[in-house]
N, CA, C and O atoms as CSV, one atom per row, in Angstrom:
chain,resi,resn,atom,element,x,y,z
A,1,UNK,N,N,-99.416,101.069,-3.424
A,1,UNK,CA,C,-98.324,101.563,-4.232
A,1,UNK,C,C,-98.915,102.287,-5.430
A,1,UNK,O,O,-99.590,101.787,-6.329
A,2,UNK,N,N,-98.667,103.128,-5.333
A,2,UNK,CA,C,-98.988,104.270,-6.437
A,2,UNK,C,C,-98.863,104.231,-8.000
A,2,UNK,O,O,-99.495,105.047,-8.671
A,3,UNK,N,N,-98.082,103.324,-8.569
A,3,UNK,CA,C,-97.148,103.400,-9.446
A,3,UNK,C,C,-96.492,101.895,-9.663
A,3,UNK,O,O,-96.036,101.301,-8.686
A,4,UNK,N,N,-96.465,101.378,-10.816
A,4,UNK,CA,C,-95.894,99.796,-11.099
A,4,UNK,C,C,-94.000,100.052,-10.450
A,4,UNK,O,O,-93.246,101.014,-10.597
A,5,UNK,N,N,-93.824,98.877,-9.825
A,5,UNK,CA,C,-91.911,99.249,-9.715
A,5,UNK,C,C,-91.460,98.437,-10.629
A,5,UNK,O,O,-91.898,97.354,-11.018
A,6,UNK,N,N,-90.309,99.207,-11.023
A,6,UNK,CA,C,-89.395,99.437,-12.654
A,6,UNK,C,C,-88.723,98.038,-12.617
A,6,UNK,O,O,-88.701,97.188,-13.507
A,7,UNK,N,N,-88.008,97.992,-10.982
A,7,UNK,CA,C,-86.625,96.906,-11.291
A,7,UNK,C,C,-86.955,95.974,-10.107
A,7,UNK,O,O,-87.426,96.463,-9.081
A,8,UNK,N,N,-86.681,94.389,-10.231
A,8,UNK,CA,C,-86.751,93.472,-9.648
A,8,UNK,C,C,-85.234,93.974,-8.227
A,8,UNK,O,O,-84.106,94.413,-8.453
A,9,UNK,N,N,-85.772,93.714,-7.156
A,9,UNK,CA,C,-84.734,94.201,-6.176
A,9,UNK,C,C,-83.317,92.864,-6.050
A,9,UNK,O,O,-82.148,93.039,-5.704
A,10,UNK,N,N,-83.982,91.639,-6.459
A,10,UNK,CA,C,-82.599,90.419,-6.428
A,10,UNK,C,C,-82.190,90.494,-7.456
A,10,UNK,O,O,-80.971,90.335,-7.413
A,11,UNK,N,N,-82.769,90.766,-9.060
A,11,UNK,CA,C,-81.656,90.394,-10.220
A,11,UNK,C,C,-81.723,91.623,-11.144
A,11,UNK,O,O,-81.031,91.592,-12.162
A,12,UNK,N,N,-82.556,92.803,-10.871
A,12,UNK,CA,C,-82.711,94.128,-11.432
A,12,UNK,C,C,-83.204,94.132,-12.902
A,12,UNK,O,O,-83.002,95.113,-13.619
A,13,UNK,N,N,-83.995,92.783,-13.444
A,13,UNK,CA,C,-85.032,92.610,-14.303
A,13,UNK,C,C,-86.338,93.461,-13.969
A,13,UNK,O,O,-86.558,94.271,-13.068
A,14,UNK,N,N,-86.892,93.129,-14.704
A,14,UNK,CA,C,-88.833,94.256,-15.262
A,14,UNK,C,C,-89.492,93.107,-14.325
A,14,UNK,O,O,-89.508,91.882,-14.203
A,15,UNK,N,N,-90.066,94.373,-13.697
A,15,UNK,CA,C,-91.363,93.665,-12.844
A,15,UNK,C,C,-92.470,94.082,-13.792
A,15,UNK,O,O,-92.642,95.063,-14.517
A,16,UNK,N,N,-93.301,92.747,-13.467
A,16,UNK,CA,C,-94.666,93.129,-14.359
A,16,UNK,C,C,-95.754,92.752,-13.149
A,16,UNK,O,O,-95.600,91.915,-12.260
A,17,UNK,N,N,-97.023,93.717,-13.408
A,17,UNK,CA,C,-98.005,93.520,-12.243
A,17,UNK,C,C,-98.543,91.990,-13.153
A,17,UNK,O,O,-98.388,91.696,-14.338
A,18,UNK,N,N,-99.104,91.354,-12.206
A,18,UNK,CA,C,-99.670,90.377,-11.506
A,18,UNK,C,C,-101.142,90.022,-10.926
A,18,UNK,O,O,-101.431,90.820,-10.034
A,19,UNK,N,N,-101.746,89.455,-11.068
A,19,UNK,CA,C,-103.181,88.735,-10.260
A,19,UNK,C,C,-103.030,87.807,-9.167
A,19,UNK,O,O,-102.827,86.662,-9.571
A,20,UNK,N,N,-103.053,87.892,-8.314
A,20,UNK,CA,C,-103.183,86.893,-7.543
A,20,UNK,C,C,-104.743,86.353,-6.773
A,20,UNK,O,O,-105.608,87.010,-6.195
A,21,UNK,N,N,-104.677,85.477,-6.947
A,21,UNK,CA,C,-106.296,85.058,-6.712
A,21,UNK,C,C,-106.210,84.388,-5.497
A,21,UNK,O,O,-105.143,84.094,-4.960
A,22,UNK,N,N,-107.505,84.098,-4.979
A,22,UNK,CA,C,-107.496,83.116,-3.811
A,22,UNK,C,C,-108.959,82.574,-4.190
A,22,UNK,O,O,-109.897,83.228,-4.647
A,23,UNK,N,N,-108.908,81.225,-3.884
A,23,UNK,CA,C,-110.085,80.400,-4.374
A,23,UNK,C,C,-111.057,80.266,-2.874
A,23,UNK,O,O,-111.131,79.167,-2.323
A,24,UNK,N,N,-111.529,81.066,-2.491
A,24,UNK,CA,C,-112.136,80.977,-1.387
A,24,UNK,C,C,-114.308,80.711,-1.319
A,24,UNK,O,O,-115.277,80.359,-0.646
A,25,UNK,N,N,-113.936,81.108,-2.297
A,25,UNK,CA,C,-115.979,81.122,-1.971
A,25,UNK,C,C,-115.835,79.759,-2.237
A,25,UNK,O,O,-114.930,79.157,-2.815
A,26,UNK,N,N,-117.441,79.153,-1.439
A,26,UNK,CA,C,-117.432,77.969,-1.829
A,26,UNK,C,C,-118.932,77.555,-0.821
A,26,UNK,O,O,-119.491,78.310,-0.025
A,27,UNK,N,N,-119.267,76.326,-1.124
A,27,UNK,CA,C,-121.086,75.954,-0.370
A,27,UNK,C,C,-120.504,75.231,0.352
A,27,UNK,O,O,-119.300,75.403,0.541
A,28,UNK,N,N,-121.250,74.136,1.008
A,28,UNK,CA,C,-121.084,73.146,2.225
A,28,UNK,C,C,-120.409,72.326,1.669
A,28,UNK,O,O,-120.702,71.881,0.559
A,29,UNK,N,N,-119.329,71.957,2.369
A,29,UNK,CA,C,-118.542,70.431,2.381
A,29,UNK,C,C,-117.852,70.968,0.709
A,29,UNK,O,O,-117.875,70.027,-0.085
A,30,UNK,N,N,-117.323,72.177,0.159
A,30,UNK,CA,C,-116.793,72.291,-1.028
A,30,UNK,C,C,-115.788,73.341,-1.242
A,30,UNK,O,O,-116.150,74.443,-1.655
A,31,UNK,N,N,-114.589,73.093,-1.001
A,31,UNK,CA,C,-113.353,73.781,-1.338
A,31,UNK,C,C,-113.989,75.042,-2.437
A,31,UNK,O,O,-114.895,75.009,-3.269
A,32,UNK,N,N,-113.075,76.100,-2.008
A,32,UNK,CA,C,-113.247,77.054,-3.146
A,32,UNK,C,C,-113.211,77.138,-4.371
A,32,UNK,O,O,-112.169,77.022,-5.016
A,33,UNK,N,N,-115.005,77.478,-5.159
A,33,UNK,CA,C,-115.005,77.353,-6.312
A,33,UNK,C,C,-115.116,78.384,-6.877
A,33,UNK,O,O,-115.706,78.245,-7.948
A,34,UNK,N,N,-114.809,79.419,-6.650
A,34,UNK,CA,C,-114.951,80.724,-7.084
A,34,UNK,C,C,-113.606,81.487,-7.010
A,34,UNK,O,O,-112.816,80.910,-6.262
A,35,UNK,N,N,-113.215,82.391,-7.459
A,35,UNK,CA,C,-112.048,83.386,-7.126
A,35,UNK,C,C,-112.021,84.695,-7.078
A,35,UNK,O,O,-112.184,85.466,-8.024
A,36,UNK,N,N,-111.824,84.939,-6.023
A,36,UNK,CA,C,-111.656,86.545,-5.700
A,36,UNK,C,C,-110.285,87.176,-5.427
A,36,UNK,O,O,-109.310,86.456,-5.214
A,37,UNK,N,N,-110.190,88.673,-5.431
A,37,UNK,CA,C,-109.340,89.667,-5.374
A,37,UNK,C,C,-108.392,89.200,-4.030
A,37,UNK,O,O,-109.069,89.056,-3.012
A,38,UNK,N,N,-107.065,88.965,-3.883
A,38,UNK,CA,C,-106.521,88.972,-2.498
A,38,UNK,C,C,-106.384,90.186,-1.944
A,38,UNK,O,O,-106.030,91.177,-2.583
A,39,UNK,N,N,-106.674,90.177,-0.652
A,39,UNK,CA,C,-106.792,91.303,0.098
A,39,UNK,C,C,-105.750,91.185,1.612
A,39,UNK,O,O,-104.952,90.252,1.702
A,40,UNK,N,N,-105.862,92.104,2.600
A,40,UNK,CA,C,-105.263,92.169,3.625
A,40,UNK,C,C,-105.777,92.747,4.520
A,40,UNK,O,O,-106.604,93.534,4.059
A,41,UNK,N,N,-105.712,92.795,6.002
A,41,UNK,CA,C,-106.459,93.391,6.947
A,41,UNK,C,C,-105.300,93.024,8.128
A,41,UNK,O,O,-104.591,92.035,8.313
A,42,UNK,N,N,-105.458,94.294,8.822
A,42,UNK,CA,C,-104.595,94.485,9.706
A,42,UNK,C,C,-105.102,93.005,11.662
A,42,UNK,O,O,-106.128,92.852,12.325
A,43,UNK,N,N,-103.825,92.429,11.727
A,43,UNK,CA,C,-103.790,91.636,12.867
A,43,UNK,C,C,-105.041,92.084,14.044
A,43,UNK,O,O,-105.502,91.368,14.932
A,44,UNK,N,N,-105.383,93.450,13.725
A,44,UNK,CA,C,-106.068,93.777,14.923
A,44,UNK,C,C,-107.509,93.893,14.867
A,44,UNK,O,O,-108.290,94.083,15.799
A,45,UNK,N,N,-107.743,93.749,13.634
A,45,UNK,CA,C,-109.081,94.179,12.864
A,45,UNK,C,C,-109.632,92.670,13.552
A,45,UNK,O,O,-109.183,91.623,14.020
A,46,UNK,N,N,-111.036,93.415,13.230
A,46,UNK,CA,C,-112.303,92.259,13.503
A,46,UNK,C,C,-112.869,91.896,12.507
A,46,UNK,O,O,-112.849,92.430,11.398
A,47,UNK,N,N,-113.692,90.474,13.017
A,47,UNK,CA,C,-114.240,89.921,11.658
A,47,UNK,C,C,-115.983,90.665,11.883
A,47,UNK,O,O,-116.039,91.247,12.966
A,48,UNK,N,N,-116.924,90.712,11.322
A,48,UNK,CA,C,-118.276,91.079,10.931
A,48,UNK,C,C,-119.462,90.289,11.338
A,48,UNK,O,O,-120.252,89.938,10.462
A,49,UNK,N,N,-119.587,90.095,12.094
A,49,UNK,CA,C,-121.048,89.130,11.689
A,49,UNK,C,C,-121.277,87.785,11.244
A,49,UNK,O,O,-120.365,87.040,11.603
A,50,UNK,N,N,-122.100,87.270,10.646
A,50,UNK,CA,C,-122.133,86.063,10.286
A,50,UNK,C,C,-121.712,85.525,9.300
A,50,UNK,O,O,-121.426,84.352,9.058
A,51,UNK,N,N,-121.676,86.564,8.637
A,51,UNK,CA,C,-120.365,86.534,6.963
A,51,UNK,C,C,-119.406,86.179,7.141
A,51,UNK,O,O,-118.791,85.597,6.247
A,52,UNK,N,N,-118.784,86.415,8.580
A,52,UNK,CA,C,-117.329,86.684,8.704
A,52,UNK,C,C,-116.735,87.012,8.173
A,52,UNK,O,O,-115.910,86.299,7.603
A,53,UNK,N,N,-116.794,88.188,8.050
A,53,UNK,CA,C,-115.355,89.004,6.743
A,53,UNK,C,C,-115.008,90.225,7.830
A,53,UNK,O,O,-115.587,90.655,8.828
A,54,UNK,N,N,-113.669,90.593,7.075
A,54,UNK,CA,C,-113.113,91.763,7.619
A,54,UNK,C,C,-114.195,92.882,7.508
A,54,UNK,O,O,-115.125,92.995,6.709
A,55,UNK,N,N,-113.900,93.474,8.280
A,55,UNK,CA,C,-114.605,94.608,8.217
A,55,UNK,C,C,-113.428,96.040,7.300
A,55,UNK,O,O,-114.139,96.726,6.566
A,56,UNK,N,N,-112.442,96.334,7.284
A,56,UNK,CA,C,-111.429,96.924,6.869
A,56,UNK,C,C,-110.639,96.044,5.846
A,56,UNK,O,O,-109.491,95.847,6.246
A,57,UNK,N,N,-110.888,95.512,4.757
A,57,UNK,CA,C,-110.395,94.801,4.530
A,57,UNK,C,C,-109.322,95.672,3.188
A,57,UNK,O,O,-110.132,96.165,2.402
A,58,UNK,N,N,-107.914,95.983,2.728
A,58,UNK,CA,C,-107.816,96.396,1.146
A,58,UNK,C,C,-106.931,95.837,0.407
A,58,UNK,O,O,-105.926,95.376,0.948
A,59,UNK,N,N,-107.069,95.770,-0.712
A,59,UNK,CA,C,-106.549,95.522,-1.985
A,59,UNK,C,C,-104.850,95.278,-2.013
A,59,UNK,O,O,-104.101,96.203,-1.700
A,60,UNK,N,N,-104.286,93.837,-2.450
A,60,UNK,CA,C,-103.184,94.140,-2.243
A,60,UNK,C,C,-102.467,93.835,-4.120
A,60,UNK,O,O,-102.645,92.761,-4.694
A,61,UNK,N,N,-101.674,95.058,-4.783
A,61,UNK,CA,C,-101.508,94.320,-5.756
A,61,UNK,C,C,-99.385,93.703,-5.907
A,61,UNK,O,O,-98.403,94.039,-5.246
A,62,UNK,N,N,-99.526,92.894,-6.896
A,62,UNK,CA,C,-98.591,91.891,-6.345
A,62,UNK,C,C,-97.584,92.166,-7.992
A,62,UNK,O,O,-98.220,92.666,-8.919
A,63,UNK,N,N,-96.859,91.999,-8.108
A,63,UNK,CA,C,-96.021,92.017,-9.326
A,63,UNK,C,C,-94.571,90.995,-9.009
A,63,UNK,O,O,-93.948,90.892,-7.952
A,64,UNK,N,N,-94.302,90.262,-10.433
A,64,UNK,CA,C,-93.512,89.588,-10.728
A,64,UNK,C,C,-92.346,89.532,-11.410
A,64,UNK,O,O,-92.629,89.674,-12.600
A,65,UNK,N,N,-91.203,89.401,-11.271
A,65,UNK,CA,C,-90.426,89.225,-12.245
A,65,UNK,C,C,-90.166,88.868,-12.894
A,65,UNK,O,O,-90.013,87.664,-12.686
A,66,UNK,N,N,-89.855,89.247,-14.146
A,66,UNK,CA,C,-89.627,88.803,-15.477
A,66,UNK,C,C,-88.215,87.620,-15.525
A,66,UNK,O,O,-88.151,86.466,-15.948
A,67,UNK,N,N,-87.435,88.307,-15.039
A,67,UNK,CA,C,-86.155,87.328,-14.701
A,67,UNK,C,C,-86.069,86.117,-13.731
A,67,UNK,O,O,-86.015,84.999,-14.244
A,68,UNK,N,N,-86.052,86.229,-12.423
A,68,UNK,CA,C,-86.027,85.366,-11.463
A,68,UNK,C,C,-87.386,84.905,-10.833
A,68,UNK,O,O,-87.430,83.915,-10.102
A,69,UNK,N,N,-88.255,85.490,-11.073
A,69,UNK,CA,C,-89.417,85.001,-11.249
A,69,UNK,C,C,-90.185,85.211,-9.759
A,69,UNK,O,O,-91.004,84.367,-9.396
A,70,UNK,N,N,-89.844,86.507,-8.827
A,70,UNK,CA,C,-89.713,86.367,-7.513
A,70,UNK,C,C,-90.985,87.232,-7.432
A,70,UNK,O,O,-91.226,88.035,-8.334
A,71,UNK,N,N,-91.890,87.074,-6.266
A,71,UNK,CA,C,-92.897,87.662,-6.391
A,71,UNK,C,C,-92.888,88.804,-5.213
A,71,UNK,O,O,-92.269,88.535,-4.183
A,72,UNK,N,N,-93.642,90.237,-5.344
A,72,UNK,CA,C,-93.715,91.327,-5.091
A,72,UNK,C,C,-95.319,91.936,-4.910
A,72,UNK,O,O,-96.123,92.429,-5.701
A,73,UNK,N,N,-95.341,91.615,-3.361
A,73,UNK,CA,C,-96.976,92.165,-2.835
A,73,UNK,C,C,-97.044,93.416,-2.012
A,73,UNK,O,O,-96.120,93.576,-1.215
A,74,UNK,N,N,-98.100,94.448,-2.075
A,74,UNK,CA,C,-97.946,95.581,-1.480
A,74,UNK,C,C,-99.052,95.900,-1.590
A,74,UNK,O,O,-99.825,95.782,-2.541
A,75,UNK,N,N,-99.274,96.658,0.170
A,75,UNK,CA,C,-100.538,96.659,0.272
A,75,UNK,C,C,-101.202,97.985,0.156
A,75,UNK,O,O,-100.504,98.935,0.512
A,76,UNK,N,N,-102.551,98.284,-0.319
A,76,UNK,CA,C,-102.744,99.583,-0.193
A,76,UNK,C,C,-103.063,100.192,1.064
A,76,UNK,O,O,-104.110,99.847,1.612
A,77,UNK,N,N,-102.135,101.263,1.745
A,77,UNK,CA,C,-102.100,102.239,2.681
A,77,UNK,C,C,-103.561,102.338,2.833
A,77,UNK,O,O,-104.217,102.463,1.799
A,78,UNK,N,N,-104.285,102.293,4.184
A,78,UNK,CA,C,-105.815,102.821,4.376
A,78,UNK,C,C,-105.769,103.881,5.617
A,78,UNK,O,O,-106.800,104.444,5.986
């Protein structure tokens, strides 16, 4: 999305962008202690190697409402 959106679509309050994290890195036997960028990758995509990560993976950013408090994710077009 190109551009922040103006109006919440259920109560027509200010959306404000947003972080959304995901706690994913992490060593043996240890829940995620680190936090990185949430991302998205299409159902069809493959994972990489021994890393296992997407190979296509992009950026999704997410915005919230000020009013109802409803959350708003969108992904970037690749």
């Amino acid at each position: 999305m190109s551009s922040s959106p103006k109006q919440c679509p259920d109560c027509s309050a200010t959306l404000e962008q947003i972080r959304m994290i995901d706690a994913t890195i992490g060593g043996v036997h240890r829940k995620g202690v680190g936090h990185v960028p949430l991302h998205y990758t299409h159902m069809k995509d493959r994972k990489s190697g021994l890393m296992e990560r997407y190979l296509e993976a992009a950026p999704v950013q997410s915005y919230m409402c000020t009013g109802c408090g409803r959350i708003l994710m969108y992904g970037t077009p690749r």
